[in-house]
DOBAGU-551272 format. One record per residue: residue in one letter; x, y, z of N, C-alpha, C, O in turn. Coordinates in steps of 0.02 Angstrom, whole numbers, plus 50000, padded with zeros to 5 digits. Layout:
N
AXYZXYZXYZXYZ
...
***
This chain:
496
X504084979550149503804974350192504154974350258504774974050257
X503964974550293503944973550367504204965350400503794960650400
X504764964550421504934957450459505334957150504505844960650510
X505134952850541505254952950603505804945250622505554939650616
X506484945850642506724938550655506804937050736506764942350767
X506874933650762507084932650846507634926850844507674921050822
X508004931050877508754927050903508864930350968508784936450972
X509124925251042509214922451091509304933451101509724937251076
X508834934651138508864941451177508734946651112508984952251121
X508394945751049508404950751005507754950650972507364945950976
X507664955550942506964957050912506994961850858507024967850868
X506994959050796507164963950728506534967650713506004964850724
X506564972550695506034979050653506354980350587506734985150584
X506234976350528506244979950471505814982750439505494985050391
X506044980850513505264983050540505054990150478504514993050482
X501675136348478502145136548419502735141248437503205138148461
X502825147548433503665149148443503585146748526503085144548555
X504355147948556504375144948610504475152448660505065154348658
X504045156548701503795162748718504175164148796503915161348844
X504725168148806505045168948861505115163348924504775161848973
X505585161748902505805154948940505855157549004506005163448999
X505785155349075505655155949120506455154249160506735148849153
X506745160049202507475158749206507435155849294507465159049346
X507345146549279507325140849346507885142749361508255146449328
X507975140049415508585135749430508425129749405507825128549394
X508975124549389508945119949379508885114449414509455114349437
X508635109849436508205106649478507805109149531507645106649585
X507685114549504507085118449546506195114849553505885114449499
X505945113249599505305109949607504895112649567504945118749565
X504405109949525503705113849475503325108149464503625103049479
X502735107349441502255104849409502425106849332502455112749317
X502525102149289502585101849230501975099749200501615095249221
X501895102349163501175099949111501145100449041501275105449007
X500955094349020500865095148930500225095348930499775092648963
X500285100948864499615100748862499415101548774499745103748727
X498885099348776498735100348684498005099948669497605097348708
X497815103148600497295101048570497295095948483497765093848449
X496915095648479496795091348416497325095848350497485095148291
X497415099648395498065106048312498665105348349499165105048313
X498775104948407499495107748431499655104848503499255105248550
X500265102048507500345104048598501005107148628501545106648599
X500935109748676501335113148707501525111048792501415105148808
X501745114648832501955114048892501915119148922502035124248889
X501725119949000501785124249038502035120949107502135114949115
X502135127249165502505125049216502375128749283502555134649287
X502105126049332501755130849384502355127749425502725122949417
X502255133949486502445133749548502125129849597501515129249600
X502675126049650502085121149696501995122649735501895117849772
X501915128549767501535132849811501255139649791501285142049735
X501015142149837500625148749821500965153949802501475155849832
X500675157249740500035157549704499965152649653499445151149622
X500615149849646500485142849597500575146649517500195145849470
X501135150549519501125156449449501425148949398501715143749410
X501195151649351501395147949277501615149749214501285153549178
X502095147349199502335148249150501985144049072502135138149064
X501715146349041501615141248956501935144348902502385148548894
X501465139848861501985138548801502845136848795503215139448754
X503005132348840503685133748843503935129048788504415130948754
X503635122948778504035117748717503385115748663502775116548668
X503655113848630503235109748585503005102648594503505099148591
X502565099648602502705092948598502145090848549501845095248518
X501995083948542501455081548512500895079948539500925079348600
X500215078548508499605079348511499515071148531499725066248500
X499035071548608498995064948623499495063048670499525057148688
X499975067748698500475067148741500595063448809500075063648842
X500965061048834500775058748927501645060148944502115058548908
X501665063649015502225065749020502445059949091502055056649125
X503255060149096503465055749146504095058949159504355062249114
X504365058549214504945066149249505365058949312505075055949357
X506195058249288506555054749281507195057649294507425062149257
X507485055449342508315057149346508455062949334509025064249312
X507915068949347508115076949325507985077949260508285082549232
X507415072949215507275076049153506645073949164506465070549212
X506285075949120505675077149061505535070649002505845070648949
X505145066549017505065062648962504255062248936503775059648964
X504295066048871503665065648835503485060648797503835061148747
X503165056648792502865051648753502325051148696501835047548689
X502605056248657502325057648607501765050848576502095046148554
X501165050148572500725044748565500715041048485500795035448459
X500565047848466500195048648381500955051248338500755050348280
X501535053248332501995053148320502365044948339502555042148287
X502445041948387502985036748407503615040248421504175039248398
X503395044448463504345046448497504345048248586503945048548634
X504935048948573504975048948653505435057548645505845059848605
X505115059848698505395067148671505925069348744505715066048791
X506315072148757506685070848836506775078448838506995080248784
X506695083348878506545091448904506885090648950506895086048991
X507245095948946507735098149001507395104449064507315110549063
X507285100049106507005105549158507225112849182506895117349208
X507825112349163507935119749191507975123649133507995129549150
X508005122949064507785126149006507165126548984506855131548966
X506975120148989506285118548954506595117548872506345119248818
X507025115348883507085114548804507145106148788507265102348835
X507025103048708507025096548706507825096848702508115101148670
X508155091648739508885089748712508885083448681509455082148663
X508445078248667508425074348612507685070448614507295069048660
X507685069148532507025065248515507015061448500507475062248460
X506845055948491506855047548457506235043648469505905042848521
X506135040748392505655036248376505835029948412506395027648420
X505155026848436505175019048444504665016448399504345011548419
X504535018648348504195014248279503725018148262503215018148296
X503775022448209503075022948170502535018948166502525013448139
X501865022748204501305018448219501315012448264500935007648259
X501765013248308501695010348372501375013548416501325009948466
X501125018748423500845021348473501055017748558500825013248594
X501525021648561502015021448632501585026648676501475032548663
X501345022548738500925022148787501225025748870500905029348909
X501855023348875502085025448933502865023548935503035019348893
X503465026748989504045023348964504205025749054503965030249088
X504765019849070505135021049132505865017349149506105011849135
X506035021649177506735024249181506965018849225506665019949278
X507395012649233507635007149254508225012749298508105014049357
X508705015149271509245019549290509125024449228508665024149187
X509765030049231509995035149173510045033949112510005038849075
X510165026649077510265022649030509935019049015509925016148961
X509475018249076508975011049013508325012249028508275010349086
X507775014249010507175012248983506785008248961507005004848914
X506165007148982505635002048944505155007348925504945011548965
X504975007048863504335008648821503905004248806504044998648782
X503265006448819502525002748808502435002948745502545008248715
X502184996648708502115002448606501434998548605501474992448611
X500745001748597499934998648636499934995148558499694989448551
X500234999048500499994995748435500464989748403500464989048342
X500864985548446501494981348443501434975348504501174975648560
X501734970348475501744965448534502484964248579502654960248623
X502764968748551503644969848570503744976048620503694981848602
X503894973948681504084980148742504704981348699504984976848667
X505004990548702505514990148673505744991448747505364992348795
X506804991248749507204990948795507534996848744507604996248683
X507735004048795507965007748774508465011448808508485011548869
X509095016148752509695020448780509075026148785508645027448742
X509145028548838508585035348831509155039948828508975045648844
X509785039548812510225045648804510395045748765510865049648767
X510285042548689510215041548641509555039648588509375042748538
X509295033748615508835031448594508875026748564508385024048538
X509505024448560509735017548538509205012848572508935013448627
X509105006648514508714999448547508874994948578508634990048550
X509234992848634509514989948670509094980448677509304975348705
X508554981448644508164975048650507374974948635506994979748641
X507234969748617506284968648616506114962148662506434956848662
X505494963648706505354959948751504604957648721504254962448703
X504314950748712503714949148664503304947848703503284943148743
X503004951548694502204951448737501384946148709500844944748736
X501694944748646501054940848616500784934748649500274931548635
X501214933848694500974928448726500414929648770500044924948786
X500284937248795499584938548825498924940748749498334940848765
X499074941848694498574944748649497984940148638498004934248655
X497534942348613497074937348619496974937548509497454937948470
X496414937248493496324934248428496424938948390496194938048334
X496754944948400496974949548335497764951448333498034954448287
X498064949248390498834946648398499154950148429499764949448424
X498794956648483498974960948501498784963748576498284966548597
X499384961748608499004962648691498784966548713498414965148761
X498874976048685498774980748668499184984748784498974987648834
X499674982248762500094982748827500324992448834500574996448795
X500034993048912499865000148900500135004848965500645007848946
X500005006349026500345008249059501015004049101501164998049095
X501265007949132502115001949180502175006749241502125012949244
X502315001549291502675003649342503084998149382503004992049387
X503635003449414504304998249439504154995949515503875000049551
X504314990149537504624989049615505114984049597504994978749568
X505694986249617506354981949638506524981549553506714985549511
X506294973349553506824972249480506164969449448506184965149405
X505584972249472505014969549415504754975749393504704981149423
X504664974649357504184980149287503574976549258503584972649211
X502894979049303502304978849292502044982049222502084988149215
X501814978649177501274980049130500844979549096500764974649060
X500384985449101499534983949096499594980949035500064981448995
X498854976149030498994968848964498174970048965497844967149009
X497734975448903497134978148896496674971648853496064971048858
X497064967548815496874965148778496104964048752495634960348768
X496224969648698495414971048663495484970548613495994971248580
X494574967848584494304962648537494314969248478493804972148458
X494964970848458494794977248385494344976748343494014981548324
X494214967648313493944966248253493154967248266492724968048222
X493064967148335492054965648351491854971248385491444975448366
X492134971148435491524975848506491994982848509491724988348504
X492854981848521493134984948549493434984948630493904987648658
X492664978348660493094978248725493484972748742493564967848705
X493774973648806494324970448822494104963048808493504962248797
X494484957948808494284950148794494764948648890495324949548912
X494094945948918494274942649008494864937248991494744933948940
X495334935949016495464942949069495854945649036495964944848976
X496114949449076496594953949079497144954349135497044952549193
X497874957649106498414953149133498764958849172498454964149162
X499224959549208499834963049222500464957549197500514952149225
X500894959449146501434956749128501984957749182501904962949213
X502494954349200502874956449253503574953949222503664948549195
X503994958449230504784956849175505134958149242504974961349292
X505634954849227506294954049300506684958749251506694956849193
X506854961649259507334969549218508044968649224508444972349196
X508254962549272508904960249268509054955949210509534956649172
X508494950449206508524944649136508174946749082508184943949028
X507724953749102507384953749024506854949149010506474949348961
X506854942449083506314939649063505674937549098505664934549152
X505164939449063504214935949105504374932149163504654926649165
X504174935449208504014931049274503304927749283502864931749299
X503214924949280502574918349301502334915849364502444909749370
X501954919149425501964919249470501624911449508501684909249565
X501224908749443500964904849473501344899049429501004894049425
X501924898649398502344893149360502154888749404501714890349444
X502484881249406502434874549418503064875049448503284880549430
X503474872349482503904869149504504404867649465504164864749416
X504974867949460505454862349420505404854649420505574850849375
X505074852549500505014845149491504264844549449504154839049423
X503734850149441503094848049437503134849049367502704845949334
X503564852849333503714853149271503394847449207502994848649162
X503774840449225503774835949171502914834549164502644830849124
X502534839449224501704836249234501404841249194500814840449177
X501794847649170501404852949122501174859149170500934859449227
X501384864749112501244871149150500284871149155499744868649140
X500654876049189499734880049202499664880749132500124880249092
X498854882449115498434885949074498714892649065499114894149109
X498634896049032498554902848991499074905448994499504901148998
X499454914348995500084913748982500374918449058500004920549102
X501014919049055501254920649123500704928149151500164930249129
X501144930549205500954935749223500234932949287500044927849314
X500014942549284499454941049363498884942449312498894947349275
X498294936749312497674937049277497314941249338497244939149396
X497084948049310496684949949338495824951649341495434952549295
X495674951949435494724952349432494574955049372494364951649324
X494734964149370494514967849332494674967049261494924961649246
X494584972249208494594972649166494854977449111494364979349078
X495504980349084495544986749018495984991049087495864996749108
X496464986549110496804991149167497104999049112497345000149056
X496985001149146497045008549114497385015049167497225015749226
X497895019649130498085026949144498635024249219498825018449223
X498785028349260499455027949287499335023149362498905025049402
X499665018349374499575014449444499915016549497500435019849488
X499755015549540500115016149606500325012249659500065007649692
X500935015549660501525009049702501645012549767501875018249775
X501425007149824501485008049916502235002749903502234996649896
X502715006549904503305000249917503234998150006503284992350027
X503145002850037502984999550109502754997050127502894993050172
X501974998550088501454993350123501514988050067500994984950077
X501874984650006502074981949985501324978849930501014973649921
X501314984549910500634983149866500474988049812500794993349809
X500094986849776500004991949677499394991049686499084986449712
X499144998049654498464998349657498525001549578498875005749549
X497784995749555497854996549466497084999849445496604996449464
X496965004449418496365006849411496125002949347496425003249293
X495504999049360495134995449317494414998649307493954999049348
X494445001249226493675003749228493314999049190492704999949186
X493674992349151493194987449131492814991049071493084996449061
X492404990249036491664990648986491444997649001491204998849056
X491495002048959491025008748987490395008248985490055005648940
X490185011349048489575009749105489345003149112488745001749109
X489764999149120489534993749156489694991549225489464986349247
X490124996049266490124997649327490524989849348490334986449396
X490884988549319491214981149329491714981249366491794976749407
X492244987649358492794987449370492914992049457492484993749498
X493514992749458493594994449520494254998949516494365002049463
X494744999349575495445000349581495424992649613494984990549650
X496024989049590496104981749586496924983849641497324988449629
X496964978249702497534979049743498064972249712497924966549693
X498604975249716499154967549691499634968249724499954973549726
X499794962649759500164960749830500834959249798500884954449760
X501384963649813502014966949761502424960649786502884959949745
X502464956749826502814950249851502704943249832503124938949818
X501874942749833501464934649801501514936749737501704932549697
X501354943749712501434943749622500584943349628500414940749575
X500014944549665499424942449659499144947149663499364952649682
X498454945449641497974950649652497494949649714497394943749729
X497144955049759497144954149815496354956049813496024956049864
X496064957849743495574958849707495314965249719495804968649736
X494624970049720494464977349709494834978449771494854973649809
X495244985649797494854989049869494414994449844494044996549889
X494324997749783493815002149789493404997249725493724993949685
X492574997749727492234995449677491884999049631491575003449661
X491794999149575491855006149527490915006549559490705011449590
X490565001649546489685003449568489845007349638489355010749652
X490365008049685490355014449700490605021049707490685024549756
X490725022249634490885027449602490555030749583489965029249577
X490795036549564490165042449520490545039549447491125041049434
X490145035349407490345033749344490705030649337490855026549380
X491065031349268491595025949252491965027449282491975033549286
X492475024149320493375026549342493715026149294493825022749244
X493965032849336494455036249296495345037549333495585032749364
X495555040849330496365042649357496245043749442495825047249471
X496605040649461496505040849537497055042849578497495040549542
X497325045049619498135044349662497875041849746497365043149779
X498315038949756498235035249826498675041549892499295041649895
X498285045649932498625050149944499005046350038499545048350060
X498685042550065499055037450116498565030750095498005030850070
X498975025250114498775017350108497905016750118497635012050089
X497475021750160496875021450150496295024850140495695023950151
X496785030650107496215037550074496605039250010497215039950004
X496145039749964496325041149879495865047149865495385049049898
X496105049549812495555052549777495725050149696496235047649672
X494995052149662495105047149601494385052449572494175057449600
X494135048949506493725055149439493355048949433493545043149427
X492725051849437492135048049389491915050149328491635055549324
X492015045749269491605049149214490795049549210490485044149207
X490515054149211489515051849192489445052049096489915054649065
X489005049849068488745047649006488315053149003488395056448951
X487795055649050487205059049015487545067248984487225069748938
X488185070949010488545074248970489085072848979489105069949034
X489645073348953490405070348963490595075448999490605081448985
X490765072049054490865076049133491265072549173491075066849187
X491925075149201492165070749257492145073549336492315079249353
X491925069049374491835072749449492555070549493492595064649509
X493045074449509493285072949564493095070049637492785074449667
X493175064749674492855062449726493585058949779494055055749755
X493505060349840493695057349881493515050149911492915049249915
X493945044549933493595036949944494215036649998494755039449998
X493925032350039494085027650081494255021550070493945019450021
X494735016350099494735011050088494105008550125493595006150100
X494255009550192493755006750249493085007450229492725002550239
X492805013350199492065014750174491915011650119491385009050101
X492415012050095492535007450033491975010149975491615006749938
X492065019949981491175021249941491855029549937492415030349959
X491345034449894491405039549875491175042449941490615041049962
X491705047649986491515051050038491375058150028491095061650071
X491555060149978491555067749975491795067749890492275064949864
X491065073649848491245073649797491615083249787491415088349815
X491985082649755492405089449764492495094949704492705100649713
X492295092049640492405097149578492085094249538491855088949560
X491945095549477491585093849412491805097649356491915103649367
X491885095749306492075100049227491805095049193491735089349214
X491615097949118491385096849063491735092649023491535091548965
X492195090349043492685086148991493055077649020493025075349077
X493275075648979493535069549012494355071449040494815074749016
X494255068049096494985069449146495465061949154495215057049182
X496125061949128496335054049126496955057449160497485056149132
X496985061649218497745060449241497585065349295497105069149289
X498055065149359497885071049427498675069149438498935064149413
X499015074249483499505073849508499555075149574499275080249592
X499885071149622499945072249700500825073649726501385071449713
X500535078049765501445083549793501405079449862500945081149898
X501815074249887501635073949969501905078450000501755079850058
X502445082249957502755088450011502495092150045502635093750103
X501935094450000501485101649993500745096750028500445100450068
X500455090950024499975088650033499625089449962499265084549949
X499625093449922499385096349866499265090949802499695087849771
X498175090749791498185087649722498075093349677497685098149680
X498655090849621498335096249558497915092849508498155087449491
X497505093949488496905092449441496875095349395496675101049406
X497045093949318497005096749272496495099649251496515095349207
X495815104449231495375104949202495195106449143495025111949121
X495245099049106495315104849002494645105448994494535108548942
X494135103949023493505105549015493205114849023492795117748987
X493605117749086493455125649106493455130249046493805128249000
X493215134649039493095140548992493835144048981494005145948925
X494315144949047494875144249006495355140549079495415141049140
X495675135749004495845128449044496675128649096497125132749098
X496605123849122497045124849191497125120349252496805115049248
X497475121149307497605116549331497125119549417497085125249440
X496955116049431496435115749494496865113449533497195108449522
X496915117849593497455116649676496995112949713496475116349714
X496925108249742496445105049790497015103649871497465099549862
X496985106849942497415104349982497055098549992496445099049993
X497415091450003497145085450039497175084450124497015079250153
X497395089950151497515089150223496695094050264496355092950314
X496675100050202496095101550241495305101950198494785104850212
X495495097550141495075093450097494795100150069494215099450049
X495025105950062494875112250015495285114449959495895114349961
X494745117249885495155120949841495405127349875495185131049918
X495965127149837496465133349846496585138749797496955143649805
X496205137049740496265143249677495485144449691495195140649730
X495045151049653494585151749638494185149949577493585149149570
X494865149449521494655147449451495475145249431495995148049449
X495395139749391495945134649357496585138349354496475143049315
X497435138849384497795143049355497695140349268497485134849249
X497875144949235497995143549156498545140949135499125142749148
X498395136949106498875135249060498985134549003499275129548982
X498765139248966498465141748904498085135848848497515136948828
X498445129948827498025124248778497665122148846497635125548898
X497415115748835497085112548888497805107948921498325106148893
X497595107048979498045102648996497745095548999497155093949008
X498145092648993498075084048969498465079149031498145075149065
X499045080049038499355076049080499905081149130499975086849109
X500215079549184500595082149221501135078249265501135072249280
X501505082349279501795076749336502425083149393502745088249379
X502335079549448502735083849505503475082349485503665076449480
X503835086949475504465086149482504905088849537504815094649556
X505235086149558505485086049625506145082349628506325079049580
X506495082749679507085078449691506775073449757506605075049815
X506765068149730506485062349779506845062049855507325065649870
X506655059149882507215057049929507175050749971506615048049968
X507595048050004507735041250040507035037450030506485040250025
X507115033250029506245026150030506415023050089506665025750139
X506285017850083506305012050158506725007450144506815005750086
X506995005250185507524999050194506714992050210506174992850239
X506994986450176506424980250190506904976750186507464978650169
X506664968650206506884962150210507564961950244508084960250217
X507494964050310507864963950374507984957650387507564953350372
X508584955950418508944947450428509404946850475509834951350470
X509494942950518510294940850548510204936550496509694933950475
X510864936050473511364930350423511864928550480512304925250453
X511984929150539512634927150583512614928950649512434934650660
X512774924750704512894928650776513484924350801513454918150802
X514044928250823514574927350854514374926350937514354931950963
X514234921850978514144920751045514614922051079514434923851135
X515284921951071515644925051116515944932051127516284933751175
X515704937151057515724940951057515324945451056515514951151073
X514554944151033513904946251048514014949650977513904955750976
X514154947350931514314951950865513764949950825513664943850826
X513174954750773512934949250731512954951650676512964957850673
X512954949150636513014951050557512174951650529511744947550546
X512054956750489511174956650475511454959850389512004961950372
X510894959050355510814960250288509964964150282509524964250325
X509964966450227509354971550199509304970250155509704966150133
X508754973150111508724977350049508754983250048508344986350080
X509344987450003509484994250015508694999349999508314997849953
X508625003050029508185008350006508495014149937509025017049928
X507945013849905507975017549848508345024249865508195027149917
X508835026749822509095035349840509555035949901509645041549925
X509935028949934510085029249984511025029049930511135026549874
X511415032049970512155033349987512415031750053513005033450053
X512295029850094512305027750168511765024250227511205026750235
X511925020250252511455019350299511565019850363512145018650377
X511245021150405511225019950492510815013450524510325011250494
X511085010250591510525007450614510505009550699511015010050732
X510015010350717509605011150779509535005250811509435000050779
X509595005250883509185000550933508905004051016509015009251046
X508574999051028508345001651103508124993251118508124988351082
X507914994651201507814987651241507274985551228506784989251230
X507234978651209506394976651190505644979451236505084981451221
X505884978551273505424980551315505094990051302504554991651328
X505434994251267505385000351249504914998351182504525002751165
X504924992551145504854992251068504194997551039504135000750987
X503594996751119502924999051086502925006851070502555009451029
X503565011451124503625015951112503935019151074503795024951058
X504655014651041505195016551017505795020951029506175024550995
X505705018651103506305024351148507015020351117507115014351126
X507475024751081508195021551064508735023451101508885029351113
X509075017851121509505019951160510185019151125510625020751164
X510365017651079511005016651025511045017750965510495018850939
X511475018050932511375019450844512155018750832512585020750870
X512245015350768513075016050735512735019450679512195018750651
X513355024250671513035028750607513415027450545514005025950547
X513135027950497513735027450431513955019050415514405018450373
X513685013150442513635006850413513685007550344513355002750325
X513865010150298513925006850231513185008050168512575007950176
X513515008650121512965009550076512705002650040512285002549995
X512984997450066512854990650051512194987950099511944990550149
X512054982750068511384979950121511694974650157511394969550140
X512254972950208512484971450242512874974950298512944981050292
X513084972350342513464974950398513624966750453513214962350466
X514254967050471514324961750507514804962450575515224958850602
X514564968250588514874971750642514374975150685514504980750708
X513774972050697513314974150738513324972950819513244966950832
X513404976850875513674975750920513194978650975513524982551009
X512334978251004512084981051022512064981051099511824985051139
X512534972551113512544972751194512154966451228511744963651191
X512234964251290511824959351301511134959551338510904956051384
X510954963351313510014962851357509684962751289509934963151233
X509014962151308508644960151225508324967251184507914971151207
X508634967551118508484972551091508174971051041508184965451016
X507654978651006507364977850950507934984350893508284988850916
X507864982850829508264987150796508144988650728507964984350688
X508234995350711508094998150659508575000150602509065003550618
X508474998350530509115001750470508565005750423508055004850391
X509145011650448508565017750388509335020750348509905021850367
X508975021350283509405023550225509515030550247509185033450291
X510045033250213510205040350212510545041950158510985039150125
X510205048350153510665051550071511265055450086511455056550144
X511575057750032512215060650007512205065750047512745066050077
X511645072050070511585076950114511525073950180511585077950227
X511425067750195511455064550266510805066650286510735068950343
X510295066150246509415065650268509355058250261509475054150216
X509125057850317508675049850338508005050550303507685055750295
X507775040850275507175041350260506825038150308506855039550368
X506455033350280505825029550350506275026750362506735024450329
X506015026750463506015021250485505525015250462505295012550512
X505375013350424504775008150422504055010550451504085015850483
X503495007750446502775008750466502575002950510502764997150503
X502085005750566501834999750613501434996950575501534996850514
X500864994050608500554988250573499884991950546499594990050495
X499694997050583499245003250550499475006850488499115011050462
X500225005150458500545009150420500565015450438500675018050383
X500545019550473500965025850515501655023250533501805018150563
X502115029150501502835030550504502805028050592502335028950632
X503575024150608503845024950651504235029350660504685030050619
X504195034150721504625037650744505765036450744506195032450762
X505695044250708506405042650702506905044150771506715045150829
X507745044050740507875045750826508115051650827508505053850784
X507865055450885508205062250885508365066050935508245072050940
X508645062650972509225061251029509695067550978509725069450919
X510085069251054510605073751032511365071450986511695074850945
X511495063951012511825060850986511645057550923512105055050891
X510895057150895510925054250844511295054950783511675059550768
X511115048950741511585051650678511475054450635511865054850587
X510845057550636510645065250586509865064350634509485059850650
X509925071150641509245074150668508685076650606508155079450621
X508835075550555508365076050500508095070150452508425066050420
X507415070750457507095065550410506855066450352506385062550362
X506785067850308506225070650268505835065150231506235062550191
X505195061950225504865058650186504305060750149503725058650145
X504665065850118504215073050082504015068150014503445066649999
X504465066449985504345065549909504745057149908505175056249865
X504655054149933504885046549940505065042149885504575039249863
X505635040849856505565036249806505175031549802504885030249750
X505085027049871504775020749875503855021949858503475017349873
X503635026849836502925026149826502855033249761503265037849759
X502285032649717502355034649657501465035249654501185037149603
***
């Protein structure tokens, strides 16, 4: 989020066998993919550029799989087993496995830090809290408070910002129809207390007058939020793919405003979709691409959307099968598209910059592929919630505070004269301020300035400066004196 304070001359900007293992380096960049059929699953591993060669069969995993790639590992989520399986990237080998309950069917899991984990379990009303370096149970978080009349909220995908942990709350009628019972929730856990945040609670004084109706969390438009969401930490918003009732064209991608805790209701509407929605990735704040399912043969179409058009602009591929997952490289610009539907199955290169495929036919990946994910070493996110906490008047000193950016080991801050602000000409910078979200030794001078704190990592790469109000990056500084002439916002922690 973006804020702005003013003090006397200043202007803030926060503003089966396992078949020749493939000899990586170890944290070497790839597309990882599980993949399986109704007998078996396995793994393969492409390159993220051209020719995009691949490696399969490299592990075993289980049938029904969804993969998630964490602190330099591999986490498989074995569905139909109940385990969490953890692959070592530069082997490809499992270095440990662990159950979170027989016949829980565990949905999705994410990585708080190196040590702790949350697992989804869709057939349980208990989030488990987990050692993922063990697998020890560290806690159960009770979700029944969203289930509706068969006792089971049927709680299913997660994703993180800050210290909340979003999760999808499907809640469907098992005993009658199968579909979801309205509404439907995002659960939201503070990961510091372990406990439900309630966005629209009462007051402490309004308290003794009685809570709201129904149970915590964000009641949402749509309906059966489903498969992986996506988090703009900058533009400070989640986008939840809702396909609602199959073919009833109800649902949408649903926006939720990562600050109110609200829903901000569709930006895309599934009636204009090709079919049901399906897996989508948000490739900038107002162009996605996302899969329609059709009914008359089970078919998913890849399609490009707009926010602004707010419609399907360009439809781009088609296969024979159902598609519930795509993966996006911002390094490369690159979507990969799984195709288990092709004659022989594989992953489809699509560039998003010059809106063309890049293979002629699927690389292989010998089973079908099912799920994927970019592995990469992230780097710096954004610094938000910019502040003076203090100004010394006789010394022109001021003290300011942040929120640190994700992946950061250091920070810098920037300034220039207000009057420069629209261009961002900088005329100062202290470099190396501290890996803390404070500083109280800010000293920019007496004419009126605007000023910038961007994180920096351990190699001394800067991330964003923050986004204007169009959300386009602000320009970094790169003056000869700056304090690193390199930016990279290739692979950003702050967005997923």
């Amino acid at each position: 989020m973006r804020s702005r304070f003013v003090v006397p001359a200043l202007l803030l900007c926060a503003v089966w066998s396992t078949m020749g293992r493939p000899a990586r380096a170890a944290g070497e960049p790839h597309l990882f993919v599980v993949t399986w059929n109704l007998m078996r699953g396995s793994t393969a591993a492409l390159e993220l550029d051209s020719p995009w060669s691949a490696d399969v069969d490299l592990e075993f995993v289980g049938t029904q799989a969804v993969v998630r790639h964490y602190f330099g590992n591999h986490y498989v989520v074995n569905s139909a087993a109940g385990t969490i399986q953890v692959i070592d990237p530069a082997t490809f080998e499992t270095t440990l496995t662990f159950s979170v309950g027989t016949g829980s069917n565990p949905h999705d899991i994410v990585l708080i830090d190196s040590a702790t984990a949350y697992v989804s379990r869709y057939d349980s009303a208990l989030l488990y809290k987990v050692d993922p370096t063990s697998g020890a149970l560290l806690g159960t978080i009770d979700l029944s408070a969203f289930a509706d009349g068969d006792g089971l909220p049927e709680m299913s995908t997660m994703a993180l910002d800050r210290n909340h942990l979003f999760v999808q709350i499907q809640r469907l009628d098992r005993a009658l129809t199968g579909n979801p019972v309205p509404p439907s929730y995002l659960a939201v856990i503070d990961v510091t207390t372990d406990e439900l945040v309630d966005p629209t609670a009462p007051s402490a004084d309004a308290a003794s007058v009685g809570a709201k109706a129904g149970p915590p969390g964000i009641a949402l438009r749509g309906t059966n939020p489903s498969l992986r969401m996506h988090r703009d930490s900058r533009a400070r918003r989640l986008f939840v793919g809702m396909p609602g009732v199959r073919l009833d064209v109800s649902g949408g991608i649903e926006e939720i405003d990562l600050d109110a805790l609200s829903s901000l209701g569709f930006m895309f509407d599934e009636e204009n979709s090709i079919g049901d929605l399906g897996a989508f990735v948000m490739v900038t704040p107002d162009l996605g691409y996302a899969v329609g399912h059709t009914d008359i043969t089970e078919s998913s179409h890849l399609f490009m959307f707009t926010r602004e058009e707010g419609r399907v602009t360009n439809e781009l591929y088609l296969t024979f099968d159902i598609i519930r997952s795509m993966a996006y490289d911002p390094a490369t610009a690159l979507l990969f598209f799984p195709d288990s539907g092709a004659l022989v199955p594989g992953i489809h290169v699509h560039d998003t910059l010059t809106n063309e495929g890049q293979v002629r036919a699927p690389v292989p990946t010998g089973l079908q592929p099912r799920d994927l994910v970019v592995a990469r070493d992230t780097t710096t996110g954004g610094v938000t919630d910019l502040e003076v906490t203090g100004f010394d008047p006789r010394t022109g000193t001021l003290a300011i505070s942040w929120k640190s950016a994700c992946g950061v080991s250091d920070h810098n801050i920037v300034w220039g004269r207000l009057q420069d602000v629209g261009t961002y000409q900088y005329s100062g910078r202290d470099c190396g301020i501290g890996a803390t979200g404070s500083y109280d030794q800010f000293k920019p001078g007496g004419d009126s300035y605007f000023f910038i704190v961007a994180g920096m990592d351990a190699a001394g790469v800067e991330g964003s400066y923050g986004v204007r109000n169009d959300w386009s990056e602000r320009p970094p500084d790169l003056e000869p004196q700056a304090c690193s002439s390199i930016q990279d916002l290739s692979f950003s922690c702050d967005s997923n």
